[in-house]
Structure formats: C-alpha cells, structure tokens
N, CA, C and O atoms as a MOPAC input file, in Angstrom:
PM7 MOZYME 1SCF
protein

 N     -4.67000 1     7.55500 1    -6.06000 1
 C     -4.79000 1     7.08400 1    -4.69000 1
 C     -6.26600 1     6.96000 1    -4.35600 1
 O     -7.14000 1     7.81200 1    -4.51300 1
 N     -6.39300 1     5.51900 1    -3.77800 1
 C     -8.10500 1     5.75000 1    -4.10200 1
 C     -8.74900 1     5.91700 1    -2.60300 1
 O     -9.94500 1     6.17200 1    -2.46000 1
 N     -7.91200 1     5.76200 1    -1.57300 1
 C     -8.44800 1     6.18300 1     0.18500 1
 C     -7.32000 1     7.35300 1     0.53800 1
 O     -6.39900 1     7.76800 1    -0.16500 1
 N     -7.68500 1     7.69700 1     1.74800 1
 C     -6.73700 1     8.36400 1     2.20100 1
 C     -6.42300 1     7.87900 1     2.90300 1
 O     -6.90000 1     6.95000 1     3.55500 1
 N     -4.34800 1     9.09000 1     2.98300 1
 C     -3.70600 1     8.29100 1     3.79100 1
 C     -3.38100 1     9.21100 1     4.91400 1
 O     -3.51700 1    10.43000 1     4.80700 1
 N     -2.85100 1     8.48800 1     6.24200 1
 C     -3.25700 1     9.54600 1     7.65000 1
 C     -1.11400 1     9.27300 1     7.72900 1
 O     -0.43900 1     8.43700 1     8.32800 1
 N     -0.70300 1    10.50900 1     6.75900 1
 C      0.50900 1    10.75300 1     6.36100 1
 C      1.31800 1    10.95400 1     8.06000 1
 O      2.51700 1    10.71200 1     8.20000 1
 N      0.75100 1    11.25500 1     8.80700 1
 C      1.48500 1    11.18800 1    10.63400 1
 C      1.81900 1     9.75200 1    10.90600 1
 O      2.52300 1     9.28900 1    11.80300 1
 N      1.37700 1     9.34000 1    10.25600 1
 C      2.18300 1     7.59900 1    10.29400 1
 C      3.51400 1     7.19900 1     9.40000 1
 O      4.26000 1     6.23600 1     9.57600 1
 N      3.57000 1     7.99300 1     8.61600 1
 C      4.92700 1     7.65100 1     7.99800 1
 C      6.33000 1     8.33600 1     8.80400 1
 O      7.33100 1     7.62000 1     8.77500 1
 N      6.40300 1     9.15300 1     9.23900 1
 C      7.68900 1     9.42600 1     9.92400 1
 C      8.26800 1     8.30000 1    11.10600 1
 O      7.76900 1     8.05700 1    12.20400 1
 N      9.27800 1     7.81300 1    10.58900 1
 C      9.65500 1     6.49700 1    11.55500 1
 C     10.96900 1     5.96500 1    10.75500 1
 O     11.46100 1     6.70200 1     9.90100 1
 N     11.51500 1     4.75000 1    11.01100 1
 C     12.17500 1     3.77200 1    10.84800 1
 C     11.44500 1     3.06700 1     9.48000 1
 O     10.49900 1     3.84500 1     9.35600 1
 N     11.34400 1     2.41100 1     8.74500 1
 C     10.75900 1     1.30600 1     7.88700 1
 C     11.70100 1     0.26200 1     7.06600 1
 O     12.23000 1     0.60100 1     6.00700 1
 N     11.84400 1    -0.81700 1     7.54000 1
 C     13.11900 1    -2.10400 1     7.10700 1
 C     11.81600 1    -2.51300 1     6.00000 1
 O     10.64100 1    -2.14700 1     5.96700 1
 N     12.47600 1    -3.27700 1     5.28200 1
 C     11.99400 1    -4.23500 1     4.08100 1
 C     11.41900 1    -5.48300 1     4.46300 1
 O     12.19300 1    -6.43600 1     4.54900 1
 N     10.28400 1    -5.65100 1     4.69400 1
 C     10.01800 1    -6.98300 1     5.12200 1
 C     10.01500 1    -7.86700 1     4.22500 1
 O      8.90700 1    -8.38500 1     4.08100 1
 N     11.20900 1    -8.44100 1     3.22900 1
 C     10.96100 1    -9.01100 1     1.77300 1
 C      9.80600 1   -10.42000 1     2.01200 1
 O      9.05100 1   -10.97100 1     1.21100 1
 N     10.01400 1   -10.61400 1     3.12800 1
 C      9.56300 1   -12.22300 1     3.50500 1
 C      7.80500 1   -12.00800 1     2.90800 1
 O      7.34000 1   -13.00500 1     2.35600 1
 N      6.98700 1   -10.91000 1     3.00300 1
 C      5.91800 1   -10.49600 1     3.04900 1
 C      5.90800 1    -9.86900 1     1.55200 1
 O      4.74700 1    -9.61800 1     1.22800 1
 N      6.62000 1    -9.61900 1     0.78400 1
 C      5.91500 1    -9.04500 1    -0.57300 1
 C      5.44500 1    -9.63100 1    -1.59000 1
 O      5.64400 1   -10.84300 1    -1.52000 1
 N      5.00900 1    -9.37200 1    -2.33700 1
 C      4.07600 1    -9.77200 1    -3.34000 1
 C      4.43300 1    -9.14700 1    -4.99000 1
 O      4.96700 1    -8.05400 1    -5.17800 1
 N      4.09600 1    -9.90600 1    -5.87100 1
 C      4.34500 1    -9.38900 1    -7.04900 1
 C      4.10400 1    -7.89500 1    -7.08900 1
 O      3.09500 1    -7.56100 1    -6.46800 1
 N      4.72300 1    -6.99500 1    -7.61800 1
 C      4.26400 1    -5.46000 1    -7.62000 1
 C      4.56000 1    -4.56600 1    -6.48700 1
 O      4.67100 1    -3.34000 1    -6.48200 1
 N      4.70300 1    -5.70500 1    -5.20500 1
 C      4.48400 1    -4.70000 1    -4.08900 1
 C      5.51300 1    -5.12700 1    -2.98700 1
 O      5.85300 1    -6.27400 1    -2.69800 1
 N      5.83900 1    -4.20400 1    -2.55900 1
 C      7.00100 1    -3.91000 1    -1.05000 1
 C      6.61200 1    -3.97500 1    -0.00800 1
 O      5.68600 1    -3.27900 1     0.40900 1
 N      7.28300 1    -4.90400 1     0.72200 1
 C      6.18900 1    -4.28800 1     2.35900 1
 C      7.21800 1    -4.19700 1     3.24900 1
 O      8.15900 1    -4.95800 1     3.47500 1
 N      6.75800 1    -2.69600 1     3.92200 1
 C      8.07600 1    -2.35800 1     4.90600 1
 C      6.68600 1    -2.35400 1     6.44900 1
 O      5.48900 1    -2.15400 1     6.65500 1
 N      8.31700 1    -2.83300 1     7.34400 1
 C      7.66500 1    -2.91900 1     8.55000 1
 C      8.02800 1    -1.87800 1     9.32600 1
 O      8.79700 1    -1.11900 1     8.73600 1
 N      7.66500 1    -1.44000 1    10.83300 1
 C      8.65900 1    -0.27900 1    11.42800 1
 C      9.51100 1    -1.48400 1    12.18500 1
 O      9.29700 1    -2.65900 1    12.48100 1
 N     10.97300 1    -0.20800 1    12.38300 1
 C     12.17700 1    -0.95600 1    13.05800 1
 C     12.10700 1    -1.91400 1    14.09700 1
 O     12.91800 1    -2.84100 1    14.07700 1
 N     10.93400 1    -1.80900 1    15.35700 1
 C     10.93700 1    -2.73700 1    15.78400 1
 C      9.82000 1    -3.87000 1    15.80000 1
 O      9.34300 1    -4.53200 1    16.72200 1
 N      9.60600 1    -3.84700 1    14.56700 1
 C      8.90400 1    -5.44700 1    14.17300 1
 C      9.60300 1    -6.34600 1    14.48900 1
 O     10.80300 1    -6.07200 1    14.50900 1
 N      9.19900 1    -7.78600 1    14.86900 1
 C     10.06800 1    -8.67000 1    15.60900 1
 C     10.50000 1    -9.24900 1    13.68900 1
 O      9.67200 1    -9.90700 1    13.05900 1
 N     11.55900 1    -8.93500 1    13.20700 1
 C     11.58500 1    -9.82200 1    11.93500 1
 C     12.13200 1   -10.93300 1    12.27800 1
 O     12.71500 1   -11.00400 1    13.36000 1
 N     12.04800 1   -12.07800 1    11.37700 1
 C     13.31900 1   -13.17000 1    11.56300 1
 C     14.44600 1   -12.74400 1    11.21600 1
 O     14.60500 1   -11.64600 1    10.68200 1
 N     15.63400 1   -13.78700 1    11.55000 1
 C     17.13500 1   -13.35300 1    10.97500 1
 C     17.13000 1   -12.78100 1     9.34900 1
 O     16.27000 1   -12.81200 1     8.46800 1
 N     17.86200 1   -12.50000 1     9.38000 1
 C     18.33900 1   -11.66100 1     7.78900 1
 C     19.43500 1   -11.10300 1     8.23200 1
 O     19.74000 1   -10.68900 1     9.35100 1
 N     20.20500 1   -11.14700 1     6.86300 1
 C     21.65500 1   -10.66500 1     6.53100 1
 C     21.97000 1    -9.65700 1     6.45200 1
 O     23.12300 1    -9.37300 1     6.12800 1
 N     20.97000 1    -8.67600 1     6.74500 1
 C     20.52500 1    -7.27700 1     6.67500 1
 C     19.47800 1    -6.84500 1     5.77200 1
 O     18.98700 1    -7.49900 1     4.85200 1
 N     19.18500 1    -5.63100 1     6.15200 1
 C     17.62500 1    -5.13300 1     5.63300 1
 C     17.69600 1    -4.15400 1     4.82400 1
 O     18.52200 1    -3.33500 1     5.22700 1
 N     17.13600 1    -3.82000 1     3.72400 1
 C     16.87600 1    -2.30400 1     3.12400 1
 C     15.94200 1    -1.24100 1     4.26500 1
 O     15.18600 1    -1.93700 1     4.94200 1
 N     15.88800 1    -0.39600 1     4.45600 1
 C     14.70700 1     0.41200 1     4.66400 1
 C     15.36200 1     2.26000 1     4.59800 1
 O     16.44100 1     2.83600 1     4.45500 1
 N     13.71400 1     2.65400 1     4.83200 1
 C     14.40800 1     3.82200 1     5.25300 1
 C     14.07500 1     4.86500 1     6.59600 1
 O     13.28500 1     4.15500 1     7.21900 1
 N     14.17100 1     5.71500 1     7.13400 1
 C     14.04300 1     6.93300 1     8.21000 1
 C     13.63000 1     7.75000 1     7.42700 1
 O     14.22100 1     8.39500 1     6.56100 1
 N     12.13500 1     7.71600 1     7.86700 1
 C     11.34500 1     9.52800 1     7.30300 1
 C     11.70400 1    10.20700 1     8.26800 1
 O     11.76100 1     9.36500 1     9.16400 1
 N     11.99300 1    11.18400 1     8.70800 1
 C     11.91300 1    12.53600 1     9.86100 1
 C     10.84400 1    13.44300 1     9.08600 1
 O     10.80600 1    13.86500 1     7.93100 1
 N     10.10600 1    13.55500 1    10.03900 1
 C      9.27900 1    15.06300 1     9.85200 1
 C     10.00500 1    15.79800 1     8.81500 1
 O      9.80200 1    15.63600 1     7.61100 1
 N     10.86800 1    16.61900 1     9.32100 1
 C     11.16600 1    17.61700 1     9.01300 1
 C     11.58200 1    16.78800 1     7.10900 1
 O     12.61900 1    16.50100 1     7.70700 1
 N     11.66800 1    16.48500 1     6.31900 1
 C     11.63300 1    16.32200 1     5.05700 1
 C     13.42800 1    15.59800 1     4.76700 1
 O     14.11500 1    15.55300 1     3.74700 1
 N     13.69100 1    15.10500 1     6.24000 1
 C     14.83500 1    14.64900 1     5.74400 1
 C     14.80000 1    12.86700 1     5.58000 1
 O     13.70600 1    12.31300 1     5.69200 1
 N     15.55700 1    12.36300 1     5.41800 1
 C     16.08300 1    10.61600 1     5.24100 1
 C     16.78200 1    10.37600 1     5.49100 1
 O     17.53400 1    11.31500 1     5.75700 1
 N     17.32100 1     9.08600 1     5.68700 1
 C     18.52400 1     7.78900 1     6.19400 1
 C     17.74700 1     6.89900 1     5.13800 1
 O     16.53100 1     6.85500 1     4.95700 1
 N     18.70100 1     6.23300 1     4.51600 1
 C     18.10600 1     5.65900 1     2.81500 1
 C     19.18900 1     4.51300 1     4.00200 1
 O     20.17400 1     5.00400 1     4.55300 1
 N     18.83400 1     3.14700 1     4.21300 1
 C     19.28700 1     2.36800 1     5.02100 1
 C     19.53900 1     1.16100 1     4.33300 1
 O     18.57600 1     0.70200 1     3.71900 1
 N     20.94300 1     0.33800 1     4.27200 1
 C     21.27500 1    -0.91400 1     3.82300 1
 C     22.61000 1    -1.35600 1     4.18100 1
 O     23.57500 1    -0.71300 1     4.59600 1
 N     22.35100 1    -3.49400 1     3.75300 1
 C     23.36000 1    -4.05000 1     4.63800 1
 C     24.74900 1    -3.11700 1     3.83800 1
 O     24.92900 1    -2.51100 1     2.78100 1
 N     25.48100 1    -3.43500 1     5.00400 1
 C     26.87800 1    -2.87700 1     4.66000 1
 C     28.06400 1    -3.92600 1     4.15400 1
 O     27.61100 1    -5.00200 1     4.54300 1
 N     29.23700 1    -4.18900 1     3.55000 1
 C     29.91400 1    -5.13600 1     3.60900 1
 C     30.21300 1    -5.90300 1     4.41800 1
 O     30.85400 1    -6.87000 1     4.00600 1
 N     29.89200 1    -5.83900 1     5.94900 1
 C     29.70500 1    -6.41000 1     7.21700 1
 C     28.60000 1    -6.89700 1     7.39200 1
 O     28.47500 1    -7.65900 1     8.35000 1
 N     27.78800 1    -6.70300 1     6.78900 1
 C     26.09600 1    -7.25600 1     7.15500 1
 C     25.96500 1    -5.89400 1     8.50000 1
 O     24.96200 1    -6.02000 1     9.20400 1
 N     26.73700 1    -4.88400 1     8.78800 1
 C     26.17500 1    -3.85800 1     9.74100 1
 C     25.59300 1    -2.43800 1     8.62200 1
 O     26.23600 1    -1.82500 1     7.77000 1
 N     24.40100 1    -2.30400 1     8.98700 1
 C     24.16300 1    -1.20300 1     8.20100 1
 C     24.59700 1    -0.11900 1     8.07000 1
 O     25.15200 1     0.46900 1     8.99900 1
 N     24.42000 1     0.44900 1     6.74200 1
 C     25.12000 1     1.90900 1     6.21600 1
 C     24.17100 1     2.98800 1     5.79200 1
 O     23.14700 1     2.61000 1     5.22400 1
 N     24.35900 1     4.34800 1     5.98900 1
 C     23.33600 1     4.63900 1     5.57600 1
 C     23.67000 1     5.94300 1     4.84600 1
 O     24.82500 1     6.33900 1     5.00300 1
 N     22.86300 1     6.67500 1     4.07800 1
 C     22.91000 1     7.44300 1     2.93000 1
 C     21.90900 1     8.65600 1     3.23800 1
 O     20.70700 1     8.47700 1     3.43100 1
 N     22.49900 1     9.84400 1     3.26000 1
 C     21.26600 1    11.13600 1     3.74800 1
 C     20.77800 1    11.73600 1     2.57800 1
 O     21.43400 1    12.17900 1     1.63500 1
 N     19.46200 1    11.70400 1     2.74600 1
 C     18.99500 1    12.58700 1     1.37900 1
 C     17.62500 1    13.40700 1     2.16500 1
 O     17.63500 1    13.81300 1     3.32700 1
 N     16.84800 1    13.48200 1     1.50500 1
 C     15.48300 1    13.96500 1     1.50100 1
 C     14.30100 1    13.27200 1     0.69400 1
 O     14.35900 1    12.77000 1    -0.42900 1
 N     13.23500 1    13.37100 1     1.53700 1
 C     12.00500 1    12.96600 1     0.88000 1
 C     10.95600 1    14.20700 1     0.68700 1
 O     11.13500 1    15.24100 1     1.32900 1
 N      9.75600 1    14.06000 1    -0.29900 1
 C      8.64500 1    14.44500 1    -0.04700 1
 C      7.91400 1    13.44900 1    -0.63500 1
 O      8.30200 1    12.46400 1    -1.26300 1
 N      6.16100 1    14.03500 1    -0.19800 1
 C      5.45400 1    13.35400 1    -0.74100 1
 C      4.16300 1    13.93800 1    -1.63100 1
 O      3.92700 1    15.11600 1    -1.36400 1
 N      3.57200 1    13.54100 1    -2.30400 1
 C      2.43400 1    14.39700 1    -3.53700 1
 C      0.77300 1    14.36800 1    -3.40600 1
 O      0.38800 1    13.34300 1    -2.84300 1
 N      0.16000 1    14.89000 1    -3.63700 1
 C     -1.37200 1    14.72400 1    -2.60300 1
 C     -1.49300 1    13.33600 1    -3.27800 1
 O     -2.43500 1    12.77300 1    -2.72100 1
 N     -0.87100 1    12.39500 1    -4.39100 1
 C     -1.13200 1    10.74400 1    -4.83400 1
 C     -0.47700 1     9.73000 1    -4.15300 1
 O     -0.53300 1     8.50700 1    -4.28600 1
 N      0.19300 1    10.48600 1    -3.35300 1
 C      0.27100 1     9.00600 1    -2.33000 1
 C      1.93400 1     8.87800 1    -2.98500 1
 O      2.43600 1     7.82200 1    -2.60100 1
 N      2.82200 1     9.64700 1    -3.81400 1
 C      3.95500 1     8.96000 1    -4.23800 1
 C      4.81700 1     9.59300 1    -3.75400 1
 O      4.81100 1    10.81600 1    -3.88900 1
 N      6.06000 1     8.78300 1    -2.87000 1
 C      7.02300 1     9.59100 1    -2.13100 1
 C      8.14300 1     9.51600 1    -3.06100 1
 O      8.36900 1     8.44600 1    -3.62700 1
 N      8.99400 1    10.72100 1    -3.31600 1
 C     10.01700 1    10.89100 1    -3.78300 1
 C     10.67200 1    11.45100 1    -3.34300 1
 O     10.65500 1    12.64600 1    -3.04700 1
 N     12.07000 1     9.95600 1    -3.08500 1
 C     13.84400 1    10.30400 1    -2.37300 1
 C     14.76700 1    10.90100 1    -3.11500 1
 O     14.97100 1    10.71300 1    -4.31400 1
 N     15.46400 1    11.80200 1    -2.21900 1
 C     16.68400 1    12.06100 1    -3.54700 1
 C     18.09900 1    11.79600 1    -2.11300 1
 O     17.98400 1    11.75500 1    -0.88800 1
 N     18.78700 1    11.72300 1    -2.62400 1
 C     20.02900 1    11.04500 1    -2.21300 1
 C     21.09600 1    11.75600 1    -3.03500 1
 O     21.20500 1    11.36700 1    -4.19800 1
 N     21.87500 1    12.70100 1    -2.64000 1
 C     23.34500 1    13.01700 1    -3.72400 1
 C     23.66000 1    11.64400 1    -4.15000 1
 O     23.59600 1    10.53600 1    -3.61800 1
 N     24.09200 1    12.19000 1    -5.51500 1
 C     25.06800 1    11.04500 1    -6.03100 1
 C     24.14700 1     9.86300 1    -7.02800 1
 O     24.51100 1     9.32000 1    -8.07100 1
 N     22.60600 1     9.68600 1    -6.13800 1
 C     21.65600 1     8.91200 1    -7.09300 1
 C     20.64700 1     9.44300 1    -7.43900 1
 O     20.07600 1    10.38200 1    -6.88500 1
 N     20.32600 1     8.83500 1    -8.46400 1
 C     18.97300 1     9.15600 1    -9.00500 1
 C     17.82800 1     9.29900 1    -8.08800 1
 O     17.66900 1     8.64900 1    -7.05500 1
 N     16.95800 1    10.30800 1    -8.60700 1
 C     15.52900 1     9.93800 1    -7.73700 1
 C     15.34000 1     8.58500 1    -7.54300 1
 O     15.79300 1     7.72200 1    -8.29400 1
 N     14.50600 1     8.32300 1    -6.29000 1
 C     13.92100 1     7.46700 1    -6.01500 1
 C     11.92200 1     7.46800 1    -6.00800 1
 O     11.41700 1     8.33400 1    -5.29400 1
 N     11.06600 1     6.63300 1    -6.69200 1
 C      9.87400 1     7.20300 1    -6.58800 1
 C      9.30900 1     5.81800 1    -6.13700 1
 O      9.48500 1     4.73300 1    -6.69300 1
 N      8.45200 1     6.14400 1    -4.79100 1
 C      7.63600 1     4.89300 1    -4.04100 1
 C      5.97800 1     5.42700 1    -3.93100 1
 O      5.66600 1     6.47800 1    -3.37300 1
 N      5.22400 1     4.70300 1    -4.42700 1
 C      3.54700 1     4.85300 1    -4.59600 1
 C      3.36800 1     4.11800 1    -3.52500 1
 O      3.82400 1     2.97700 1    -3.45000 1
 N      2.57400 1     4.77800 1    -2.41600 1
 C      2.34500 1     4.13100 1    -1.51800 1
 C      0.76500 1     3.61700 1    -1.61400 1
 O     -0.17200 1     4.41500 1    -1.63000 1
 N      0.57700 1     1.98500 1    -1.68500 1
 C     -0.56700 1     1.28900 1    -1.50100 1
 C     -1.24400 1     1.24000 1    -0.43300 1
 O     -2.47400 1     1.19900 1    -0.40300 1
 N     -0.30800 1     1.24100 1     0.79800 1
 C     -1.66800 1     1.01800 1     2.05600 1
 C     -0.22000 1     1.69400 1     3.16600 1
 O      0.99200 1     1.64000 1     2.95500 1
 N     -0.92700 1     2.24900 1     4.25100 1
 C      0.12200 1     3.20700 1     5.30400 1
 C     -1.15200 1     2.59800 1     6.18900 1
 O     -2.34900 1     2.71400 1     5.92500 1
 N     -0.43900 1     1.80400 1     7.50100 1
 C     -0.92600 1     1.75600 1     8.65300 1
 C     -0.10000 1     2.00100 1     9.99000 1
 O      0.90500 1     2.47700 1     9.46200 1
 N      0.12600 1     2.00700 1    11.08700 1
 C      1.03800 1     2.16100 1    12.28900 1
 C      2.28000 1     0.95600 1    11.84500 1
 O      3.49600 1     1.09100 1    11.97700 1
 N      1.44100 1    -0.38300 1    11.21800 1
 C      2.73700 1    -1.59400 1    11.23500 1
 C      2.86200 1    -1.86900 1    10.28200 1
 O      3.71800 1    -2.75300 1    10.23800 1
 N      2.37300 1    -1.55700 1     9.05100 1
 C      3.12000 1    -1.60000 1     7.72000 1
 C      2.95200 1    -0.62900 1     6.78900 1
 O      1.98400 1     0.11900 1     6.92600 1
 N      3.63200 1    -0.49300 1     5.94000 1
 C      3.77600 1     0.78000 1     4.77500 1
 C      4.08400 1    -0.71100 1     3.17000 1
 O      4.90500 1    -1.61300 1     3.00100 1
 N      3.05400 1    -0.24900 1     2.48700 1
 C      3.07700 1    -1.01900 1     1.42100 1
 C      2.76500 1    -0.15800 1     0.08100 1
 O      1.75700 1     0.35900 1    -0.39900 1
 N      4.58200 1    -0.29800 1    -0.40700 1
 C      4.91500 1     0.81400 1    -1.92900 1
 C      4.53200 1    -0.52800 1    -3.22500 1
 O      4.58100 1    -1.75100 1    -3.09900 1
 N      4.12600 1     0.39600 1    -4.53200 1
 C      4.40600 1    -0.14000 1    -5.63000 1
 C      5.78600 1     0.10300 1    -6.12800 1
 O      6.15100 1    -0.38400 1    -7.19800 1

C-alpha cells in the first residue's frame, strides 16, 4: 500500500459501479450515488463493528443479501468471509468519501 488510507471512510453501503471500472480494477460507489438504471448491483455494507451484508441482484432483480464479516490488514486488503463461501480478498487501491477502488 503505497499512501494511506483514512479507514473511517469505509463503513457504509458500497454498490459496484461496473460502468466505471477498468482492467484490474473495481469501482464501488456509496449507496446513494445517483447511478444509472441497472438490473441490479453487487456491493457490500461494512458496519463498524466487523460485520457485512455481501449484497446482490436477486431472481427478481430485488436484492438479496448474505451476512458475514470483514476485516482489514495494515496493506490495505479487506477480507470477507460469508458461511457457506470461500474467503473473499479485496486490495484496496484508492478509499475516498465517493469511491472505494479494489484490485
């Protein structure tokens, strides 16, 4: 991780802004970014407290969501766990108030 990151910005909402990514990289927005239409969104809910909402479309296009836990490592890489799935591991490239951008 080559800056630091001001980690009080990640607890929130964060949808997938696919419209915005780039080879290598993810860019999530917070929940109320004005996005365009979509059929539904990936994202997820950090809470403080070390929990998650792992968030996606549902067979309705209404979202569903999945409880697990996160942490994160003094390198910037957050790792989800979710019963039932595998870890999840996100390197975070850049954390600002309006976007969060993982490798």
């Amino acid at each position: 991780m080559a800056k630091r990151l001001d980690l009080k910005l990640l607890p929130g909402r964060w949808l997938h802004s696919h419209e915005e990514d780039v080879p290598g990289k993810r860019v999530f927005r917070p929940g109320s970014h004005p996005f365009p239409p979509s059929r539904g969104r990936y994202g997820y809910e950090f809470h403080s407290d070390g929990h998650l909402s792992k968030l996606a479309p549902g067979p309705t296009d209404k979202a569903v969501t999945e409880q697990g836990t996160w942490t994160i490592d003094d390198q910037g890489r957050i790792t989800i766990r979710v019963p039932g799935c595998p870890d999840e591991v996100l390197e975070i490239d850049e954390l600002d108030s309006g976007r969060l951008i993982v490798k």
